[in-house]
DOFIMAR-720792 format. One line per 2 residues: number of its first residue (from 0); their letters; for each residue x, y, z negated of C-alpha. Coordinates in Angstrom, 1 decimal. Each point is the difference from the previous one (the first is absolute). Layout:
residues N
NUM) A) X Y Z | ... .
//
This chain:
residues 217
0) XX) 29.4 3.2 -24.2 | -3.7 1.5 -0.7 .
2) XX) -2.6 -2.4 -1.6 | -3.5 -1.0 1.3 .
4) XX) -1.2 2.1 -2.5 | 2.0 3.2 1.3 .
6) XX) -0.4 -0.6 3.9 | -3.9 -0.1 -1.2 .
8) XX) 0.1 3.4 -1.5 | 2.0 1.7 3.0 .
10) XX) -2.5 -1.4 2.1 | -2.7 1.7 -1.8 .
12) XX) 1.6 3.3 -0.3 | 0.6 0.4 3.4 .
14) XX) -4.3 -0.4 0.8 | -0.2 2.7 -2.0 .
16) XX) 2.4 2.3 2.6 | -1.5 2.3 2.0 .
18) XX) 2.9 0.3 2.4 | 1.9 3.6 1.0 .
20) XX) -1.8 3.1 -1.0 | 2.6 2.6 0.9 .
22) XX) 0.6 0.3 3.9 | 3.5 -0.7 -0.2 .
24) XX) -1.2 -3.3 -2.0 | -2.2 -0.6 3.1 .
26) XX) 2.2 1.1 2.8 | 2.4 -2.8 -1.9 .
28) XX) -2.4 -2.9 -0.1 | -0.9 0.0 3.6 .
30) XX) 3.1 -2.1 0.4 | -1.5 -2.1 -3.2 .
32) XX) -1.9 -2.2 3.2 | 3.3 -0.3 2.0 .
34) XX) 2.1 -2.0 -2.5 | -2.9 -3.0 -0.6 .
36) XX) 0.2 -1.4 3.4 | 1.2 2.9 3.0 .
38) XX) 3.0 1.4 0.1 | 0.8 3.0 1.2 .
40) XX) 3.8 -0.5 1.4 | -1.1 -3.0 1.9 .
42) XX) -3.1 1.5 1.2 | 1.5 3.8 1.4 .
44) XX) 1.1 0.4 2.8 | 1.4 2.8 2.8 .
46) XX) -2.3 2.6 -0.9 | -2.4 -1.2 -2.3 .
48) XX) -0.8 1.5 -3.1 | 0.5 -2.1 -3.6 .
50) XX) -2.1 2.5 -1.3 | -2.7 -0.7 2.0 .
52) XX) 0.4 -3.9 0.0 | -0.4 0.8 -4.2 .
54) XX) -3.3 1.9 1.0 | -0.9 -2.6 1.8 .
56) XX) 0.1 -2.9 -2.5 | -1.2 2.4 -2.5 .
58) XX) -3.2 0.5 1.9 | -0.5 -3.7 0.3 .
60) XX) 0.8 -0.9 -3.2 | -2.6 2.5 -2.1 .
62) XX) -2.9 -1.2 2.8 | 0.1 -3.0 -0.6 .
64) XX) 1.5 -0.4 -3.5 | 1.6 -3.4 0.0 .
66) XX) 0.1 -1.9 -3.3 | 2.7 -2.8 0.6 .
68) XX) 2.5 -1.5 2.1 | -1.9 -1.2 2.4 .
70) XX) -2.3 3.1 0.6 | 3.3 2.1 0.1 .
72) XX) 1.4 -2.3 2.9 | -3.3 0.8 2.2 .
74) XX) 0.6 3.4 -0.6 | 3.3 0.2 0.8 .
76) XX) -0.8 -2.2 3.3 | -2.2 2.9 1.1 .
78) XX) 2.1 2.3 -0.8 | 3.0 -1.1 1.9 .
80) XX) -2.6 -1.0 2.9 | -1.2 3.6 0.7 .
82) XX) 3.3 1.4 -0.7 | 1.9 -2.3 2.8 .
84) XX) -3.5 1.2 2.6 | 1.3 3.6 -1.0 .
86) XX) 3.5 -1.0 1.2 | -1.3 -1.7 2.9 .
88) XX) -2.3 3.2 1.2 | 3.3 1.5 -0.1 .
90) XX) 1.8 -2.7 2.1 | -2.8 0.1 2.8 .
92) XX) 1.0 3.9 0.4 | 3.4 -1.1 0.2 .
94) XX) -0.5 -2.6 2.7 | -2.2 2.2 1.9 .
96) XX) 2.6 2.5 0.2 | 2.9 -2.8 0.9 .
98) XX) -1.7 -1.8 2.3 | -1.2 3.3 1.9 .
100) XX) 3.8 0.8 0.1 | 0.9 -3.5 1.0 .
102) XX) -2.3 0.4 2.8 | 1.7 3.2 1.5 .
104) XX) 3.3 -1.6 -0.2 | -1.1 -2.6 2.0 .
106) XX) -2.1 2.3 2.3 | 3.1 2.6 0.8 .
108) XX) -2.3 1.3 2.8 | -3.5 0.6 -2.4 .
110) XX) 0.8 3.6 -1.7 | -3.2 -0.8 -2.6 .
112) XX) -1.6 -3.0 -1.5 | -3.1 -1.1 -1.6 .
114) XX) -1.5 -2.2 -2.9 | -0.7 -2.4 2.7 .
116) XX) 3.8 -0.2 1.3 | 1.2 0.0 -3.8 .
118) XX) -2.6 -3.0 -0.3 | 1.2 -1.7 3.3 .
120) XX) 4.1 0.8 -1.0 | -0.6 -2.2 -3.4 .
122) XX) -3.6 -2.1 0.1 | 1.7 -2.7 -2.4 .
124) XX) 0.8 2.1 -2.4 | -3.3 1.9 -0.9 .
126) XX) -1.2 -3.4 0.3 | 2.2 -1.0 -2.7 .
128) XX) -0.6 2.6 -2.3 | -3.4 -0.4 0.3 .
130) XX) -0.1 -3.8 -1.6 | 2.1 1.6 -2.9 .
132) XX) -2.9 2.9 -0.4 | -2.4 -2.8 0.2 .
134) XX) 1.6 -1.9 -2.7 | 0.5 2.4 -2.3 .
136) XX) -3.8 1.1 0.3 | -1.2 -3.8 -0.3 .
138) XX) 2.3 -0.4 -3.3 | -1.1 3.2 -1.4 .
140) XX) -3.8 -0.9 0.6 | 0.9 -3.3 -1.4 .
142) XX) 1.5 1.4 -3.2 | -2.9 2.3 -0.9 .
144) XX) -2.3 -2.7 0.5 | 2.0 -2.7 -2.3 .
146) XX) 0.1 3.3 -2.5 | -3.5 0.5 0.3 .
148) XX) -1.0 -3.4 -1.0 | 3.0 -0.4 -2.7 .
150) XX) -1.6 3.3 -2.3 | -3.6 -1.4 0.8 .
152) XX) 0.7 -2.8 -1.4 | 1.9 1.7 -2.8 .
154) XX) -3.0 2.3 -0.9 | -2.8 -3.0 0.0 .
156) XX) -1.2 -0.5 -4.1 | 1.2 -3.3 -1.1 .
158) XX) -3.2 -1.6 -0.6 | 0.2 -2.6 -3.3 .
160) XX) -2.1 -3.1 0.9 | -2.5 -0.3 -2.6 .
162) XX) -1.0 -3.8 -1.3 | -3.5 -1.6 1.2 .
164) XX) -2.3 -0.3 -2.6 | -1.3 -3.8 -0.4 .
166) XX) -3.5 -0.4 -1.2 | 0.1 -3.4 -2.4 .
168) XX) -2.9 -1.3 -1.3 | 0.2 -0.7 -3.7 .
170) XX) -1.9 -3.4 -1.2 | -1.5 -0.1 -3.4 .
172) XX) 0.4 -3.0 -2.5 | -2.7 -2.6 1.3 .
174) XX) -0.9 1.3 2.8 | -1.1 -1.9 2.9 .
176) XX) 1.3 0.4 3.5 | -3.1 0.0 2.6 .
178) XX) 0.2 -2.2 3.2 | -2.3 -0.5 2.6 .
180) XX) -0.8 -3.6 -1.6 | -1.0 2.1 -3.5 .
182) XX) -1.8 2.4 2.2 | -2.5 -1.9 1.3 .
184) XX) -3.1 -0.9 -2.7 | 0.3 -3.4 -0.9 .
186) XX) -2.4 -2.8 0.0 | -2.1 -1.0 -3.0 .
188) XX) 1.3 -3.2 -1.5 | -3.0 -2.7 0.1 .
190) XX) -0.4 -2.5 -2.3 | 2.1 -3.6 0.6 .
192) XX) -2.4 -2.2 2.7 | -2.3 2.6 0.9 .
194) XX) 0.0 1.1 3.6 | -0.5 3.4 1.3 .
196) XX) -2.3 0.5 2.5 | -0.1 2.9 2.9 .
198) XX) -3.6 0.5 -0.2 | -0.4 0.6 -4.2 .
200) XX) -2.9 2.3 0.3 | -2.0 -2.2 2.1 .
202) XX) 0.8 -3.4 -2.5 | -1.3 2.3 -3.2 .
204) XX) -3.1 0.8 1.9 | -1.0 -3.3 1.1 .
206) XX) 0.8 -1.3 -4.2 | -2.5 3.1 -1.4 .
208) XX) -2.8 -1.2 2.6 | 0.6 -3.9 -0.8 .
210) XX) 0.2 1.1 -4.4 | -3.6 1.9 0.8 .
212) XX) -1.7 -3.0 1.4 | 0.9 -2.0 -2.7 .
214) XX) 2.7 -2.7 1.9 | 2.7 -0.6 -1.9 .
216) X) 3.3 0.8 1.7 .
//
């Protein structure tokens, strides 16, 4: 059983591949996309090609370059998406050609048929495979868009939050906090029994005239 420590270093030394160089390496690892999530014996059929299935994924895969599970599941969803419309193109031609036949059996007496007789001789049927073309085309758009948003999120810098500076104000040994009571200039303190009077300029007037005529005050 390998170690941490080993499973570590194969994982490195296979970044540092640069895949197939020779074309025979190449022509090979087209079938590299094939075995992660489509396979090719459950996926051919009559006359398609497993070649051209592998070209296919192979395409896919080194467009869009998936980097885990999940990324290689949306690509194999598009993949198997467009390769079931290919099918289907060829399954309209079909039904073109078996309803127009279908038609003439029915019609012993009409020698030649139309597209609008083959249409008429089996209206349910195009109507059917069109839902499954519509299907496939609404889970392939939905794929690439779920794929789309997976690697942009992916490729977004993890920002680090950085820690809010707090501005402290340091108080020196005896100082004195100011208040709006130490603010405000404070009174004069007047001698015990004396009263303070609101008009002192006009009372120190009045004593200088009474002093220069001599009254005592």
């Amino acid at each position: 059983m390998s170690t941490r420590r080993q499973r570590a270093a194969s994982r490195a030394n296979g970044q540092k591949s640069k895949g197939p160089i020779t074309d025979a390496g190449k022509a090979k690892s087209r079938f590299n996309a094939l075995k992660h999530g489509i396979h090719a014996q459950q996926q051919i059929m009559f006359t398609e090609s497993a070649e051209d299935l592998a070209e296919l994924a192979a395409e896919y895969h080194e467009l869009h370059s998936p980097a885990n599970a999940d990324e290689r599941f949306l690509v194999d969803t598009m993949i198997n998406n467009e390769w079931r419309l290919r099918r289907l193109r060829c399954v309209e031609a079909d039904l073109w050609l078996a309803t127009h036949n279908l038609f003439l059996e029915k019609n012993a007496e009409i020698e030649k048929a139309d597209h609008g007789d083959a249409f008429t001789a089996s209206g349910p049927a195009f109507e059917r495979l069109q839902r499954i073309i519509n299907s496939c085309e609404r889970h392939y758009r939905n794929a690439r868009k779920d794929l789309q948003e997976a690697q942009a999120t992916r490729n977004q810098p993890q920002t680090t939050p950085q820690p809010q500076e707090t501005t402290t104000t340091s108080e020196f040994p005896g100082s004195i906090r100011t208040s709006p009571e130490n603010t405000a200039t404070a009174a004069p303190k007047l001698p015990p029994g004396s009263v303070r009077s609101s008009n002192a300029p006009v009372d120190d007037q009045i004593q200088q005239r009474v002093s220069a005529m001599g009254v005592p005050c």
